[in-house]
Biopython code that builds the backbone (N, CA, C, O; Angstrom):
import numpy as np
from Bio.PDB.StructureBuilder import StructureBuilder

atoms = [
    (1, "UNK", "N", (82.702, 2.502, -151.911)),
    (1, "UNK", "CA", (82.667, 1.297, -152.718)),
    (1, "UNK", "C", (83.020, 1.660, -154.164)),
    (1, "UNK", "O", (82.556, 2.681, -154.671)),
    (2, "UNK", "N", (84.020, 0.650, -154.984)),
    (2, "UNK", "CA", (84.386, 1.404, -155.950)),
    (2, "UNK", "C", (83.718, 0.366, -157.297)),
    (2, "UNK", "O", (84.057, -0.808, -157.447)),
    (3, "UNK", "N", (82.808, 1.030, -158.116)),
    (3, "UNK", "CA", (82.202, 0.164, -158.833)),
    (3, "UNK", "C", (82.803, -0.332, -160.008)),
    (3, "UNK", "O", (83.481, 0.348, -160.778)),
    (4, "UNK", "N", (82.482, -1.801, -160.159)),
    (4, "UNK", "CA", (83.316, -2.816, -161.133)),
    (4, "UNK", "C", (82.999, -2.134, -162.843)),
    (4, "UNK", "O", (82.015, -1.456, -163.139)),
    (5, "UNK", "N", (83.649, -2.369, -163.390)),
    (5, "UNK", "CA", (83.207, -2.785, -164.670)),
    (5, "UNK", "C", (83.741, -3.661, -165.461)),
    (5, "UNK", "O", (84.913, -3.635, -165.836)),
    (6, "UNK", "N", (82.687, -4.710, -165.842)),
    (6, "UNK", "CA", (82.439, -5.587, -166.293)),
    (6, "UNK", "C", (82.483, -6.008, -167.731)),
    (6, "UNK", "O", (81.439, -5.848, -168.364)),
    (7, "UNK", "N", (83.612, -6.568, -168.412)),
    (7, "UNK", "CA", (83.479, -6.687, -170.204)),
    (7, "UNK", "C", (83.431, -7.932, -170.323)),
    (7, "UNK", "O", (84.218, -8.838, -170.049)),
    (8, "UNK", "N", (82.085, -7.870, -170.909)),
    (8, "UNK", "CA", (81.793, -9.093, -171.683)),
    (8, "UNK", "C", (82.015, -9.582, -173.141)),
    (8, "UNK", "O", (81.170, -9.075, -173.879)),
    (9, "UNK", "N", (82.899, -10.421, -173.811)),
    (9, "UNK", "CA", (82.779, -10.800, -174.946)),
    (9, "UNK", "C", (81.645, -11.233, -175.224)),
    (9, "UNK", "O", (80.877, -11.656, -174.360)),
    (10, "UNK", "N", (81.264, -11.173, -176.970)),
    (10, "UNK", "CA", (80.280, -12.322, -176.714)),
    (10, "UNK", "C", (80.424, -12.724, -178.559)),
    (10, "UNK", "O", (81.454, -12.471, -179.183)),
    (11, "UNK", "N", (79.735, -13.086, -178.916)),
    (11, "UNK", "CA", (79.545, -13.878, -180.493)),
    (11, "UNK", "C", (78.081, -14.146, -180.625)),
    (11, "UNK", "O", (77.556, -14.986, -181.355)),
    (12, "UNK", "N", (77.403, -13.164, -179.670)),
    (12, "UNK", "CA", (75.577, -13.741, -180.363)),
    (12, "UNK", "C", (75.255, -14.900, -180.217)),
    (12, "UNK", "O", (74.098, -15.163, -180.543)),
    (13, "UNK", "N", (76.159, -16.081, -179.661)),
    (13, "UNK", "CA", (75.539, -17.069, -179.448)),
    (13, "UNK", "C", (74.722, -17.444, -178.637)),
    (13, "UNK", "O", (74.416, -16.566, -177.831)),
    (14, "UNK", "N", (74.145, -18.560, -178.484)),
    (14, "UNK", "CA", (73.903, -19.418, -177.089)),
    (14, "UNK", "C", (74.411, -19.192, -175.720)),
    (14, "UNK", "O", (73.984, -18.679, -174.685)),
    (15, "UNK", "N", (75.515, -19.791, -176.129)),
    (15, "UNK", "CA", (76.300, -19.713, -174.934)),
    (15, "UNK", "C", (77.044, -18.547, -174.574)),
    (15, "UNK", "O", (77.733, -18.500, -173.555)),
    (16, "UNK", "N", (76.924, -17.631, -175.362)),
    (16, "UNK", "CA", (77.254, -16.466, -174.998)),
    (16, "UNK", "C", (76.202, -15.160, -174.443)),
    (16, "UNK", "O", (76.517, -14.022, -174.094)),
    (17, "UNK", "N", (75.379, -15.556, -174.487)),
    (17, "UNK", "CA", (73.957, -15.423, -173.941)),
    (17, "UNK", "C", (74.196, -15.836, -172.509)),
    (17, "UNK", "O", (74.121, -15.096, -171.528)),
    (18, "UNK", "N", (74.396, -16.696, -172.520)),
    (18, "UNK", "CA", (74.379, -17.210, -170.610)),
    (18, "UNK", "C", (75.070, -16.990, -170.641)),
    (18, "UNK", "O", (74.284, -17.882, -170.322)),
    (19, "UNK", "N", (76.411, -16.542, -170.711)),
    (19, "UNK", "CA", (77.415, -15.893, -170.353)),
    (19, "UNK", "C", (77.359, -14.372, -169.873)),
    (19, "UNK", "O", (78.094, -13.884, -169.015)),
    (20, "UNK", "N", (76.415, -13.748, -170.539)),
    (20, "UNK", "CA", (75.843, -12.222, -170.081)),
    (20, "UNK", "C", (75.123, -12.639, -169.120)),
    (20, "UNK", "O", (75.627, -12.142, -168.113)),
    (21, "UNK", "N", (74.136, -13.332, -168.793)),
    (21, "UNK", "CA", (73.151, -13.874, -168.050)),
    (21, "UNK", "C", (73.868, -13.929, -166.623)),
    (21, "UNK", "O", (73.313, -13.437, -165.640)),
    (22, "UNK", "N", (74.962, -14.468, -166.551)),
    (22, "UNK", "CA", (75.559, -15.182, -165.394)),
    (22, "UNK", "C", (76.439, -14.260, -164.995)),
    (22, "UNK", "O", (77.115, -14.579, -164.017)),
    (23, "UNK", "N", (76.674, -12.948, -165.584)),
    (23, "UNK", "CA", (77.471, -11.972, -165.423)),
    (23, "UNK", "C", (77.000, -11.471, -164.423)),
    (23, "UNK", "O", (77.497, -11.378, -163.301)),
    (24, "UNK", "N", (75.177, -10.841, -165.132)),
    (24, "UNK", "CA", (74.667, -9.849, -164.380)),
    (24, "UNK", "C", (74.053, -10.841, -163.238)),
    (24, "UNK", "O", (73.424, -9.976, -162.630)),
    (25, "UNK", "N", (73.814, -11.925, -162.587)),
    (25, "UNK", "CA", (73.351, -12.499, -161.671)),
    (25, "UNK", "C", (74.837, -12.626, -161.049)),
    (25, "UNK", "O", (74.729, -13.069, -159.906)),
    (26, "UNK", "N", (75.851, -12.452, -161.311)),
    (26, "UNK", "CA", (76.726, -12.450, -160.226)),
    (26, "UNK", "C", (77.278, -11.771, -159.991)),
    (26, "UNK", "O", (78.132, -12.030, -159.143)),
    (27, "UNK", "N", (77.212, -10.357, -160.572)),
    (27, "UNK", "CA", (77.537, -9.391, -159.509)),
    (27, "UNK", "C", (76.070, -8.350, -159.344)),
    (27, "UNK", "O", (76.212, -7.144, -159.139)),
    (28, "UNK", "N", (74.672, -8.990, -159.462)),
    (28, "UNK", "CA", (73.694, -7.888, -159.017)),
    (28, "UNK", "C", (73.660, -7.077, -157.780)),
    (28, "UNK", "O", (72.962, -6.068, -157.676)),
    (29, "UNK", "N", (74.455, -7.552, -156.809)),
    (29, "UNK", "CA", (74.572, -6.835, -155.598)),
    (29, "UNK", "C", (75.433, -6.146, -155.696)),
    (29, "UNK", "O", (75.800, -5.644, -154.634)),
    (30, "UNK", "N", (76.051, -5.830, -156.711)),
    (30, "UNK", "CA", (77.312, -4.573, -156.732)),
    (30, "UNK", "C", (76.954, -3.729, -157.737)),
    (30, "UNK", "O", (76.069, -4.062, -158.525)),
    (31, "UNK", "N", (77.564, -2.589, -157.831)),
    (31, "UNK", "CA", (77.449, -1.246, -158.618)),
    (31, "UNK", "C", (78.243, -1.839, -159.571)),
    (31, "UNK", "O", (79.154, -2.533, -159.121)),
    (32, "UNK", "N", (78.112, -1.724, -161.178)),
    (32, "UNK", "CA", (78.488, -2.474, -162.267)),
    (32, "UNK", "C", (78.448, -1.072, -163.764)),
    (32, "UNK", "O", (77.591, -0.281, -164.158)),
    (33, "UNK", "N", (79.532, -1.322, -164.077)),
    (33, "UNK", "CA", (79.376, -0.856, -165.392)),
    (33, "UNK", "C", (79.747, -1.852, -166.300)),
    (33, "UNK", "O", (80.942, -2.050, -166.520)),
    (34, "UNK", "N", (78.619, -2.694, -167.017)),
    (34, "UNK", "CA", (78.956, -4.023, -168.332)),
    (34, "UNK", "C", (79.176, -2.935, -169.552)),
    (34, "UNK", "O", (78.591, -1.920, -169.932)),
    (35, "UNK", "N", (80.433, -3.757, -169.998)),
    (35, "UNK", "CA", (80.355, -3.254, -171.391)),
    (35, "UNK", "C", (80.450, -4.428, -172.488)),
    (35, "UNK", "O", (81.042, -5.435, -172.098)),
    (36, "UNK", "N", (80.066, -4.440, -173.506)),
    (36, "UNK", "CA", (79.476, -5.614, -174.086)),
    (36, "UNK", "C", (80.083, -5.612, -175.176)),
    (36, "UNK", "O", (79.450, -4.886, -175.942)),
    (37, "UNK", "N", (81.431, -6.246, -175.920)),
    (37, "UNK", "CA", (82.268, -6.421, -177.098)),
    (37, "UNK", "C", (81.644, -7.655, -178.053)),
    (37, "UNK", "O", (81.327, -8.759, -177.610)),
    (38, "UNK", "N", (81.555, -7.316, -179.192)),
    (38, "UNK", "CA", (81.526, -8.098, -179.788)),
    (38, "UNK", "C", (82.939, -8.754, -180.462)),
    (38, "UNK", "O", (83.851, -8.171, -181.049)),
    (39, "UNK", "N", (82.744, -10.393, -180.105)),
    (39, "UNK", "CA", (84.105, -10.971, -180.636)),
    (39, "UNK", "C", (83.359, -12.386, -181.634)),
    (39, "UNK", "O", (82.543, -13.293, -181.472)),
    (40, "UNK", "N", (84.136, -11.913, -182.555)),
    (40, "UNK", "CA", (84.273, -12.992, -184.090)),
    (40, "UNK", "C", (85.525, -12.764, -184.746)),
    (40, "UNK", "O", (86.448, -11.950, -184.720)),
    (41, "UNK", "N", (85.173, -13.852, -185.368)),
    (41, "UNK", "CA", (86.739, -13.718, -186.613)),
    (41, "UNK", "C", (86.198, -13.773, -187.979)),
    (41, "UNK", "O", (85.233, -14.420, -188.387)),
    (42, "UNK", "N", (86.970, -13.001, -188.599)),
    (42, "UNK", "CA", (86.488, -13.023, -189.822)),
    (42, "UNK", "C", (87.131, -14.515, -190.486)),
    (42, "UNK", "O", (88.034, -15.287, -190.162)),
    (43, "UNK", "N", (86.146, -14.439, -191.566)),
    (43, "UNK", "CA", (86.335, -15.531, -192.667)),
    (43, "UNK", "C", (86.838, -15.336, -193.867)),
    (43, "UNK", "O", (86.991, -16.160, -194.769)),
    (44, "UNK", "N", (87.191, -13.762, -193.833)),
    (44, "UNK", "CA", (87.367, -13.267, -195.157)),
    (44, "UNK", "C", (88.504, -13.388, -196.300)),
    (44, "UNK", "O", (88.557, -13.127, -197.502)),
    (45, "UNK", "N", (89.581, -14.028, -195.117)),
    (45, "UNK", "CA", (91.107, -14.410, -195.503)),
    (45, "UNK", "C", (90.577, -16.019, -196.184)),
    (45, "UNK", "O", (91.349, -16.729, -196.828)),
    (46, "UNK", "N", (89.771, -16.228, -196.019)),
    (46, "UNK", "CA", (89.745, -17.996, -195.996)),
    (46, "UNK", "C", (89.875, -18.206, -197.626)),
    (46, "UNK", "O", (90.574, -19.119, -198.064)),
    (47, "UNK", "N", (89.244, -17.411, -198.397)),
    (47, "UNK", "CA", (88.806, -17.235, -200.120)),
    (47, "UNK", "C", (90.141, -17.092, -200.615)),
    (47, "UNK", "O", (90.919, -16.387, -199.973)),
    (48, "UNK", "N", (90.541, -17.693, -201.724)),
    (48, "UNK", "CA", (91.740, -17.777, -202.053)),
    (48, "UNK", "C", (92.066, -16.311, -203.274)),
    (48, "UNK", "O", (93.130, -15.933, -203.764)),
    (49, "UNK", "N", (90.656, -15.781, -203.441)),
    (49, "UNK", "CA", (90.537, -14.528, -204.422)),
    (49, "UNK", "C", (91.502, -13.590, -203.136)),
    (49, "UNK", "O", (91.838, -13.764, -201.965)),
    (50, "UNK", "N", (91.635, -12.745, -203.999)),
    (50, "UNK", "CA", (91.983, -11.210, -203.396)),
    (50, "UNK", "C", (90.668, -10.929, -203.395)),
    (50, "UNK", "O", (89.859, -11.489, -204.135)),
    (51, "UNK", "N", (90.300, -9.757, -202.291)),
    (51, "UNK", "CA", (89.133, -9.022, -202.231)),
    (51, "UNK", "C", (89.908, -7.907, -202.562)),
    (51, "UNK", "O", (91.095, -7.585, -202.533)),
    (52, "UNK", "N", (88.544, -7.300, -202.972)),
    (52, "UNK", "CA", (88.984, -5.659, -203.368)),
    (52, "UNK", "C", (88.397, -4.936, -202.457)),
    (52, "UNK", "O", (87.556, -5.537, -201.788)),
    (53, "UNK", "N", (88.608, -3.623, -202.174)),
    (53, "UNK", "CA", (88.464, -3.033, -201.235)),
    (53, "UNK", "C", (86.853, -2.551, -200.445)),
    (53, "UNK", "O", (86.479, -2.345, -199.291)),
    (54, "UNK", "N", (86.224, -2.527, -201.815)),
    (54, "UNK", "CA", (84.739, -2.723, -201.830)),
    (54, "UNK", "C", (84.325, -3.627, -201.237)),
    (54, "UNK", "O", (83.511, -3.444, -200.332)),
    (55, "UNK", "N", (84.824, -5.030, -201.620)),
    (55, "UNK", "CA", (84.271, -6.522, -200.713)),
    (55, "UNK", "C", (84.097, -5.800, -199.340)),
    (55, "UNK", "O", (83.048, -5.547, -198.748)),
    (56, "UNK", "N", (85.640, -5.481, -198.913)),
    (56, "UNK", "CA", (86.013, -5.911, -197.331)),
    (56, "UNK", "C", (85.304, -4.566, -196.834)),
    (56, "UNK", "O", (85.396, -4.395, -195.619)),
    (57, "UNK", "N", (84.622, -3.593, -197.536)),
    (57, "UNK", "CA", (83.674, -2.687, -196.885)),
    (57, "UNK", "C", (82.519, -3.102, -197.057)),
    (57, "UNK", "O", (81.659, -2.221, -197.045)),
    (58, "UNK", "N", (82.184, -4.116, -197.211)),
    (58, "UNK", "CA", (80.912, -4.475, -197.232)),
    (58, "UNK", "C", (81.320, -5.675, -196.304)),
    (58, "UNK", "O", (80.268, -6.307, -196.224)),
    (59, "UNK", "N", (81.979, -6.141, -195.783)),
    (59, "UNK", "CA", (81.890, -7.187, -195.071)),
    (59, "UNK", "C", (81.723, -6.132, -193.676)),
    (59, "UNK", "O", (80.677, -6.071, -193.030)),
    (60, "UNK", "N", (82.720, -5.484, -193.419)),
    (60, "UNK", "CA", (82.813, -4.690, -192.819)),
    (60, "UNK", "C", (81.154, -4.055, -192.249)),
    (60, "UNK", "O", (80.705, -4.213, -191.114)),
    (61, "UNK", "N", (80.497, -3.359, -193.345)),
    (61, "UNK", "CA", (79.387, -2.517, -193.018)),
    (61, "UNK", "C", (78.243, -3.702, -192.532)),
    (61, "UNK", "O", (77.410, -3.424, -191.670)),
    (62, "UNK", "N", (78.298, -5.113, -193.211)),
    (62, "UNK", "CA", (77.142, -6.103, -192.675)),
    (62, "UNK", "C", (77.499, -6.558, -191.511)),
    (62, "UNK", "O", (76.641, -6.814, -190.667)),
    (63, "UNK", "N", (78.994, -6.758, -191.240)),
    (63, "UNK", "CA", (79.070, -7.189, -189.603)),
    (63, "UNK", "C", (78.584, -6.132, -188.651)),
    (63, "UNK", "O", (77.874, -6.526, -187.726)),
    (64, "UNK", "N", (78.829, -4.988, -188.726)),
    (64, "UNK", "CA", (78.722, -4.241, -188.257)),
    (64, "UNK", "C", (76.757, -3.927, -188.020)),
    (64, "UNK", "O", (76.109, -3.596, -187.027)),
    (65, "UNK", "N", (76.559, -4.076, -188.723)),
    (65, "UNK", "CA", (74.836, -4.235, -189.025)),
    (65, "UNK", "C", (74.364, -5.180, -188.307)),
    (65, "UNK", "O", (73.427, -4.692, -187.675)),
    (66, "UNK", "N", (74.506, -6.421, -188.013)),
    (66, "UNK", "CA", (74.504, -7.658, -187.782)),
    (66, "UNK", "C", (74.748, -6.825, -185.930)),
    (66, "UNK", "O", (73.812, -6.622, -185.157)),
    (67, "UNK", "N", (76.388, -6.460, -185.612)),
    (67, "UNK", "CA", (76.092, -6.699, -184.127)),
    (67, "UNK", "C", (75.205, -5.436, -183.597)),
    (67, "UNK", "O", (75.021, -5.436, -182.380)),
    (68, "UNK", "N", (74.884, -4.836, -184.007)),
    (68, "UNK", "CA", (73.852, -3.211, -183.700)),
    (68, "UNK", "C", (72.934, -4.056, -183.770)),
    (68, "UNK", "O", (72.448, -4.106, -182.640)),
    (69, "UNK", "N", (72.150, -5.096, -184.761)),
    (69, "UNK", "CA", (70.770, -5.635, -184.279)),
    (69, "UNK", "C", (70.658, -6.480, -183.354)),
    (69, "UNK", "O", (69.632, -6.566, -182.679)),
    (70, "UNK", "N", (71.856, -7.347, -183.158)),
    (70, "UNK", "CA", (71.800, -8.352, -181.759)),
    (70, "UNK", "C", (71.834, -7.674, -180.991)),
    (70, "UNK", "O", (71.233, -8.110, -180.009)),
    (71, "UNK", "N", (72.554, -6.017, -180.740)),
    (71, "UNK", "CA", (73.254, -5.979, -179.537)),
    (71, "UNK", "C", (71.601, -5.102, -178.838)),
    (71, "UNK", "O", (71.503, -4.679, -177.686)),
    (72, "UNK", "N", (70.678, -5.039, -179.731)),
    (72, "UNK", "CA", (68.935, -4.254, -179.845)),
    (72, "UNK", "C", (68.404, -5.735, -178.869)),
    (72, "UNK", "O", (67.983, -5.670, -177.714)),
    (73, "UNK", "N", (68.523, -6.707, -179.489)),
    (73, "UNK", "CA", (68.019, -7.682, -178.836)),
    (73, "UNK", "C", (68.147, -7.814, -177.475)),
    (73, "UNK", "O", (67.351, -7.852, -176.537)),
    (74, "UNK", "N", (69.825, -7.898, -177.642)),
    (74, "UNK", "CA", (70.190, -8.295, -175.654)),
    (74, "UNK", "C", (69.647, -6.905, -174.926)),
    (74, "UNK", "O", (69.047, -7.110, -173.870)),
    (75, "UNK", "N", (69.751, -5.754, -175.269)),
    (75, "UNK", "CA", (69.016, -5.195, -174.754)),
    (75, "UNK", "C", (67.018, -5.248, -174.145)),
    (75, "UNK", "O", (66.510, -4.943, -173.066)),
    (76, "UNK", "N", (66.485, -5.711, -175.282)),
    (76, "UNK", "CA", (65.245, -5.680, -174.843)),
    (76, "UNK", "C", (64.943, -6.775, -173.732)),
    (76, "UNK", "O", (63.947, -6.829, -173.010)),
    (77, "UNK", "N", (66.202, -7.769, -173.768)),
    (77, "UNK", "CA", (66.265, -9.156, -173.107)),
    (77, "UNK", "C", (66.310, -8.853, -171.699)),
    (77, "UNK", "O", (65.801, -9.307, -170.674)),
    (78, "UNK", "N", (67.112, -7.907, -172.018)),
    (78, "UNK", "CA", (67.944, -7.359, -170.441)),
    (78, "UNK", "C", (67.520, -5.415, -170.400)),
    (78, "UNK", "O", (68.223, -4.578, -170.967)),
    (79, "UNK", "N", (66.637, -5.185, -169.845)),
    (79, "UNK", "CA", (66.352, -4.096, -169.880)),
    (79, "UNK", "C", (66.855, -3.478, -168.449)),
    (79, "UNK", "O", (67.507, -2.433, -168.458)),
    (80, "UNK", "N", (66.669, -3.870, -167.723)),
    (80, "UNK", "CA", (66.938, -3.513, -166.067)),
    (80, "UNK", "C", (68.678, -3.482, -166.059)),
    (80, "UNK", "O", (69.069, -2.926, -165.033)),
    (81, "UNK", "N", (69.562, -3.841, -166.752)),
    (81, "UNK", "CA", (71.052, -3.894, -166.665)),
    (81, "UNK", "C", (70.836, -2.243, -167.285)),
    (81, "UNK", "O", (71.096, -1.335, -166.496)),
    (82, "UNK", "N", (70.430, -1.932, -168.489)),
    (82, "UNK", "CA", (71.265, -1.044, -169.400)),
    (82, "UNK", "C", (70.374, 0.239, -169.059)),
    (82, "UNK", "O", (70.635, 1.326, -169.573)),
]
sb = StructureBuilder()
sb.init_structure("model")
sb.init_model(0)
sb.init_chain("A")
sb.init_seg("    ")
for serial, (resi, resn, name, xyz) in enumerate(atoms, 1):
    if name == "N":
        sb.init_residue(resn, " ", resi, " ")
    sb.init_atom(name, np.array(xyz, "f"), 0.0, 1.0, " ", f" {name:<3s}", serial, name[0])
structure = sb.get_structure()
């Protein structure tokens, strides 16, 4: 049997929540490797300033901060997957 693996987008939402949810309830009877992407878009183009390079490393280092603590969450949520 050759085991799946499974990529999930997600955005921390709601509905992206049941979207992991409905992953692992549909393939629990199979051997699974989930891997779990975080997908957003930045907003950072939207500002009509130039950023300087500092900004966009700090946007950079808080998103990045941001999905390491959700991604703590879905874990404790889902302990038996990981």
């Amino acid at each position: 049997m050759t085991m799946r693996k499974i990529l999930i987008p997600t955005d921390f939402s709601e509905n992206a929540m049941n979207a992991i949810h409905y992953a692992i309830k549909l393939f629990k009877y199979e051997k699974c490797d989930y891997y779990i992407m975080h997908a957003y878009q930045d907003d950072i183009y939207a500002d009509e300033d130039l950023l300087e390079k500092e900004t966009l490393e700090e946007i950079t280092r808080r998103t990045s901060e941001k999905s390491l603590k959700e991604l703590g969450i879905i874990l404790k949520e889902i302990p038996y997957v990981f």
